[in-house]
N, C-alpha and C positions, 0 to 999 in steps of 0.2 A: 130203398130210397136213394143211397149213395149209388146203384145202378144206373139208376133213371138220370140222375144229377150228372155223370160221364157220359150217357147217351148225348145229352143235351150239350154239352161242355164242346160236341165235336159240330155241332151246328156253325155257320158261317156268321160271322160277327154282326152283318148285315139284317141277317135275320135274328138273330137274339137282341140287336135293339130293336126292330120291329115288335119283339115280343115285350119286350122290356118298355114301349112305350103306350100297350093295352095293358102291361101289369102293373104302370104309372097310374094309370085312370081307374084300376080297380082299386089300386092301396088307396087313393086320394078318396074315393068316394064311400070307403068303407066305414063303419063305426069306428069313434076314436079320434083322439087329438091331434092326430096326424097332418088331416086339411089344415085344419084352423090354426096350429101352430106353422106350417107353411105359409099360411097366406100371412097373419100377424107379423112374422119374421120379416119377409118380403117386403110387404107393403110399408113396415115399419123402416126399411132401408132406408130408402129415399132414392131410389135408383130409377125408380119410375113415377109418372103421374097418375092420380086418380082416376078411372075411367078405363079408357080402349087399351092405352099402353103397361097399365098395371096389368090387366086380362091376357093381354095378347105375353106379358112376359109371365105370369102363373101357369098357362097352356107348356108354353115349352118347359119350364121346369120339373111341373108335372112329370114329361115325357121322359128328360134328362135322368129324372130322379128311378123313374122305372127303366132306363138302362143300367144305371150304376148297379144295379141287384143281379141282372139277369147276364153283364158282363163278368160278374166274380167267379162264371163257372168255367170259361176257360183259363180266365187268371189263376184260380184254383185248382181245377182237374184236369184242363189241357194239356199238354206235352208244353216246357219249358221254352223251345226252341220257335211255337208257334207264339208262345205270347211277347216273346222278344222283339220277332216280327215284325210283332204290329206296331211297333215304336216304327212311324213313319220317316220320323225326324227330330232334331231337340235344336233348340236354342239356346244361348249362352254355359250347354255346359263344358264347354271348354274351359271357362273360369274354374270350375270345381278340379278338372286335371289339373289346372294350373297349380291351384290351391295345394291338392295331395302331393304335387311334383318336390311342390315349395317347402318338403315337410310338415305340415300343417294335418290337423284333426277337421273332419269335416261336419257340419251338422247340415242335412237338409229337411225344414223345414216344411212339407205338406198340408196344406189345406185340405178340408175336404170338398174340390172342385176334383172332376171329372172322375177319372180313371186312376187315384191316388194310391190304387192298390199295384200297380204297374212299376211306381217309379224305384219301391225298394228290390223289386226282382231286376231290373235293367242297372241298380248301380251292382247288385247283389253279384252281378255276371260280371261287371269290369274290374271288380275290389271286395274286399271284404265289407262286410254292411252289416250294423246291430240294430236291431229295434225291441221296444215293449211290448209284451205281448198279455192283454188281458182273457183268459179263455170266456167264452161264450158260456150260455148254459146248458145250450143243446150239444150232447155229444156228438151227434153225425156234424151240426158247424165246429165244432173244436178241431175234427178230425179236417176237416174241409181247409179249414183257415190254417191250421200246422201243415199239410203239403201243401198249399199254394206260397207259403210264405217264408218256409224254408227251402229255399232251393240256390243252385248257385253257392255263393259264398257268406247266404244271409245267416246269423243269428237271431233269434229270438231270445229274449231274459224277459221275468216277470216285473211288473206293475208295484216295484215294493224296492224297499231297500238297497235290495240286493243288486235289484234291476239298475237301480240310477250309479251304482258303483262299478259295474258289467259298461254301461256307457262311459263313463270317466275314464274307464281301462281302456277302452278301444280308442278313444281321442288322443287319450296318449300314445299309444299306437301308434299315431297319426292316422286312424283311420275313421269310417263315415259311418255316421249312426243318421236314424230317420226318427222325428218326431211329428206330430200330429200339434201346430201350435194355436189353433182353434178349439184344442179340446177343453171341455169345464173341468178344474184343477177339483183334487182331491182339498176336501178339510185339513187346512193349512197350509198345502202347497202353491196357495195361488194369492193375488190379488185381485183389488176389482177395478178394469180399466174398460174404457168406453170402447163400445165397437158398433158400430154404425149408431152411435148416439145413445145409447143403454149399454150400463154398466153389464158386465161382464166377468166370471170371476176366472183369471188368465192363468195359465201358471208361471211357476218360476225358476223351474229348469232351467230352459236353457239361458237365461243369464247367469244362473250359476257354474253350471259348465264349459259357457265360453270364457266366466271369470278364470275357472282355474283351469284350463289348459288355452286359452289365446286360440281356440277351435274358429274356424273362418265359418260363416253361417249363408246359405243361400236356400230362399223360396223357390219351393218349385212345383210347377203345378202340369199334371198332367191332361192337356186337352184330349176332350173326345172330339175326333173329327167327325162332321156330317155322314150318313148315310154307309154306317159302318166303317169307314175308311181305316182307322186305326187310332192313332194315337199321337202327338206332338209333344215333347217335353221343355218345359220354357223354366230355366233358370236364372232369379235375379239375384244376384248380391247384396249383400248387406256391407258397405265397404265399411265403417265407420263400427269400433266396437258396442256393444251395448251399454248405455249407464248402470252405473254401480246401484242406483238408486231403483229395487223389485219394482215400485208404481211405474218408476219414468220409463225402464227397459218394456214392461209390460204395455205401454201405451204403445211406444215404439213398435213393438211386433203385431199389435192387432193396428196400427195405421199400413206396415206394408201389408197383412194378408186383407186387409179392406182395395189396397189397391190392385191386387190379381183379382180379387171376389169381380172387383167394376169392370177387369176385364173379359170374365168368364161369368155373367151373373145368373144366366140358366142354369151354367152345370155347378154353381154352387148346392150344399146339402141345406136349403134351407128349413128341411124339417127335424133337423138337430137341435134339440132342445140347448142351444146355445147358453141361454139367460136364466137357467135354472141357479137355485142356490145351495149347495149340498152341505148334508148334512154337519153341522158342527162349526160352520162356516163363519163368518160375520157377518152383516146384513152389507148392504151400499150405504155408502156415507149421506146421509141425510133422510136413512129409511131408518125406522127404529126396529127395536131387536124384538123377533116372535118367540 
């Protein structure tokens, strides 16, 4: 399998989303929750109208949704030097040099729009770079996901304790760890703030660790360009610190990655079970407890 998955890896990026947007229409139409939590997400945005414009933006997402799969294999098993590449061009990240220059800890911030797997390898080359790393449960993906991920100057730390002190340590550093601020928090580690209009359970990371090290924070989202082209990196700031207050900072962060989503709404994941409630959790304020 991990043979066939390097054969494929050397494919022209052009042609792996080609393939990546028939293996969109096969996930989408296959048994399971998969469409129907796509479509509910989506249409429950508000990003589109009822009818031609809802349809015509579910098509490309679809499609979007089966590149992001079929792109992981040169992010992962490619040569380092090709996937660097493909970073055609970035936007505002000169702010983040500026930030590291300034002594500062850096957090960037990913959603999962586009090609999210790209941006920790491209900071991973200019700086040292930590991120969480929860293993999969299929071994040939664990193995997959620890070389694509470690490469450069990235570190990986686990999903635990240990992990969030591994983070602390690098910002004091002054150096850039990568979070996922989209992700549904662990029982207890999150609150629940609205994001595209349903509650949400967010976590609270990173306001905690921009509390204690003053870490400069910037969203960044990795565009997929059209027709294999490559990849653009768009970094915005967060110039103003986070509130002290877990609901108020949480609201804050899912209002800017609602504002990249609007501008990338295809290549968002919207079949991330976003709005789930995990176990242990509390319910949304005005839901009662099951």
């Amino acid at each position: 399998m991990m043979f066939l998955f390097k054969l494929l890896a050397r494919l022209p990026l052009p042609v792996l989303h080609g393939l990546g947007i028939a293996l969109g229409w096969l996930i989408y139409w296959a048994p399971g929750r998969h469409s129907a939590r796509m479509r509910n997400n989506l249409f429950a945005s508000g990003l589109c109208t009822p009818g031609r414009d809802c349809r015509r933006l579910l098509r490309r997402t679809i499609g979007e949704a089966g590149k992001s799969i079929t792109e992981l294999l040169p992010m992962w098993l490619g040569s380092y030097d090709r996937a660097l590449k493909l970073v055609r061009g970035t936007s505002g990240w000169e702010g983040i040099d500026a930030a590291r220059a300034a002594g500062k800890g850096v957090m960037l911030l990913s959603p999962h729009i586009g090609c999210f797997e790209i941006i920790g390898q491209y900071s991973a080359e200019r700086h040292p770079f930590t991120a969480m790393y929860r293993p999969p449960r299929q071994a040939v993906l664990d193995d997959m996901m620890k070389a694509g991920r470690q490469r450069g100057q990235a570190t990986l730390v686990p999903t635990d304790l240990s992990g969030v002190r591994a983070l602390l340590t690098a910002l004091k550093r002054h150096e850039t760890i990568g979070v996922l601020p989209d992700q549904v928090a662990s029982s207890g580690d999150g609150v629940w703030a609205p994001f595209f209009g349903r509650p949400a359970y967010t976590p609270t990371l990173v306001a905690s660790l921009q509390r204690k090290t003053g870490a400069a924070i910037f969203f960044v989202a990795a565009e997929r360009l059209s027709w294999g082209h490559g990849y653009h990196l768009h970094a915005f700031p967060m110039d103003a610190p986070l509130p002290d207050d877990k609901t108020a900072a949480a609201i804050l962060i899912n209002q800017n990655v609602e504002a990249i989503v609007r501008r990338f709404p295809t290549q968002y994941l919207w079949s991330y079970n976003r709005y789930k409630r995990p176990g242990g959790a509390p319910p949304p304020e005005g839901e009662a407890a099951t």
